[in-house]
C-alpha positions in Angstrom: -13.9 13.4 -0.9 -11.2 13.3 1.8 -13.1 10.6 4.1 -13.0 8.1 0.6 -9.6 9.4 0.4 -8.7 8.2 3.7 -10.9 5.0 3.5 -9.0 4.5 -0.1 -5.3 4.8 1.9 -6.6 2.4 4.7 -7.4 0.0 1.9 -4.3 -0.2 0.5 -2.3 0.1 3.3 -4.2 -3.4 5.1 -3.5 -5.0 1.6 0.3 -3.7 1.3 0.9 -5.2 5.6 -0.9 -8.7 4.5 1.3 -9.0 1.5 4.4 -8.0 3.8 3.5 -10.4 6.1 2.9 -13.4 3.8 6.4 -12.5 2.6 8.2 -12.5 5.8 6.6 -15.8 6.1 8.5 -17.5 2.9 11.7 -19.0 3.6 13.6 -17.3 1.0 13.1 -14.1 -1.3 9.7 -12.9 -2.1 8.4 -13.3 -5.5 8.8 -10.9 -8.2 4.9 -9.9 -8.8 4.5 -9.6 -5.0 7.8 -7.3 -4.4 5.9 -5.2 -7.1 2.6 -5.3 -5.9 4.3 -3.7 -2.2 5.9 -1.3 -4.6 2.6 -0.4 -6.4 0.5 0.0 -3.1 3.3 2.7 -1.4 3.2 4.6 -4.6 -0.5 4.7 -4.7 -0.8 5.3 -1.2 2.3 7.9 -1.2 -0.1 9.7 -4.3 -3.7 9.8 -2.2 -1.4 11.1 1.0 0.0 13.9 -1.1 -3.3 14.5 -2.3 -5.2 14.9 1.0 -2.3 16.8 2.3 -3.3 19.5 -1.0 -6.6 19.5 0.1 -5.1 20.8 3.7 
């Protein structure tokens, strides 16, 4: 369970950096939906860290 954990977190942490990055790219504010989507992944990845760190 931990290993998919991990792979899981890796997942979303690639898709939350390419997101970041095709933001820093736009000349002005990000979008909306794509600020939220950054939002979504750190909560999601914040939960599965929390969660391994339970496991011990």
């Amino acid at each position: 369970m931990r290993e998919k954990l991990e792979k899981l977190a890796q997942l979303l942490r690639d898709e939350q950096k390419k997101l970041l990055a095709a933001a820093a790219e736009t000349s002005g504010l990000p979008s909306q939906s794509a600020l939220q989507r950054v939002a979504t992944l750190e909560l999601n990845i914040s939960a599965i860290e929390n969660t391994l760190q339970d496991m011990g």
